[in-house]
C-alpha positions as CSV (number, residue, x, y, z in Angstrom):
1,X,27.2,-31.0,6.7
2,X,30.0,-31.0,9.1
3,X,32.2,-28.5,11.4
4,X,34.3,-29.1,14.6
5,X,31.2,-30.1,16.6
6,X,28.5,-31.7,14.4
7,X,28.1,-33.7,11.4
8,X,25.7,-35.1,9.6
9,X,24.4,-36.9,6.2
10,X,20.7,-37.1,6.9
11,X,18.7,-36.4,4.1
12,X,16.5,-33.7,6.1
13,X,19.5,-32.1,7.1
14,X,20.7,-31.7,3.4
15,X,17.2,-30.7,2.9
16,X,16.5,-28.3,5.2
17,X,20.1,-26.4,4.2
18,X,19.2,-26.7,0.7
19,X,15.7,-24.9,1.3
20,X,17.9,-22.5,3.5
21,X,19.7,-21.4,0.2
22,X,16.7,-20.8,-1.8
23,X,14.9,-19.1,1.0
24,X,17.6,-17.2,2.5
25,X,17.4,-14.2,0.5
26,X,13.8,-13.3,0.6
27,X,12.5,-15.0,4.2
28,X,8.9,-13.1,4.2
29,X,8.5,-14.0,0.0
30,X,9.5,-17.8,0.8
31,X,7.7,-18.3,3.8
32,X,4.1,-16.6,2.3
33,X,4.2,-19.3,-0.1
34,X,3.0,-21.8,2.8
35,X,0.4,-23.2,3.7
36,X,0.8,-22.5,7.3
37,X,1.2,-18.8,6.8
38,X,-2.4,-18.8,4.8
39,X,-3.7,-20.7,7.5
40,X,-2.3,-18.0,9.9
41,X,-3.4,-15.2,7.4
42,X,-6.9,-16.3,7.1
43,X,-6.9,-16.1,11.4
44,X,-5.6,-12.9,11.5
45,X,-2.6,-14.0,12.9
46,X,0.0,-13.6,10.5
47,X,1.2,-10.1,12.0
48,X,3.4,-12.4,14.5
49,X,5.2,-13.8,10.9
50,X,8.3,-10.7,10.6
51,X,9.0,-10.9,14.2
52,X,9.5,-15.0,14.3
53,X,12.0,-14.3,11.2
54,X,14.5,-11.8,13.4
55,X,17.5,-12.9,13.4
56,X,19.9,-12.6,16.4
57,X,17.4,-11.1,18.5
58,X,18.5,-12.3,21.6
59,X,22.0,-13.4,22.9
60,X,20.6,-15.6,25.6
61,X,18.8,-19.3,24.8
62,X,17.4,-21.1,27.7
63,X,18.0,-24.6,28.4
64,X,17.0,-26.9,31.5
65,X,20.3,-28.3,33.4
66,X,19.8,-30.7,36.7
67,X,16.1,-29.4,36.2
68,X,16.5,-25.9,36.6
69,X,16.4,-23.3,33.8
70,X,19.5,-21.5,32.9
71,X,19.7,-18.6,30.9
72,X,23.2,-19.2,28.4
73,X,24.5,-16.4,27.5
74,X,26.1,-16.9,23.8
């Protein structure tokens, strides 16, 4: 994995994009098949599961600067 600002030959990273690829289509489908999402299932929690896979919700990302957090606009 590479582009004008990062690049990378770790095997997680290759991992992680690989499981990106087969995922990518069908987020909800691919993540019920964990264990965590039973886990979270079984505790009634799993209602929390479609929100955490929205994509571009926000176009801000906190991050802490000289100790202070900033809100970065993207």
């Amino acid at each position: 994995m590479s582009s004008s600002l990062y690049s990378t030959k770790c095997d997680s990273t290759i991992a992680a994009l690989d499981l990106w690829s087969i995922a990518c289509s069908d987020l909800p489908g691919y993540i019920e098949k964990s264990a965590h999402w039973s886990r979270l299932r079984e505790k009634g929690l799993d209602d929390c599961i479609g929100f955490c896979l929205t994509e571009d919700y926000t176009d801000m990302i906190p991050f802490i600067k000289d100790e202070v957090l900033v809100n970065n606009i993207l």
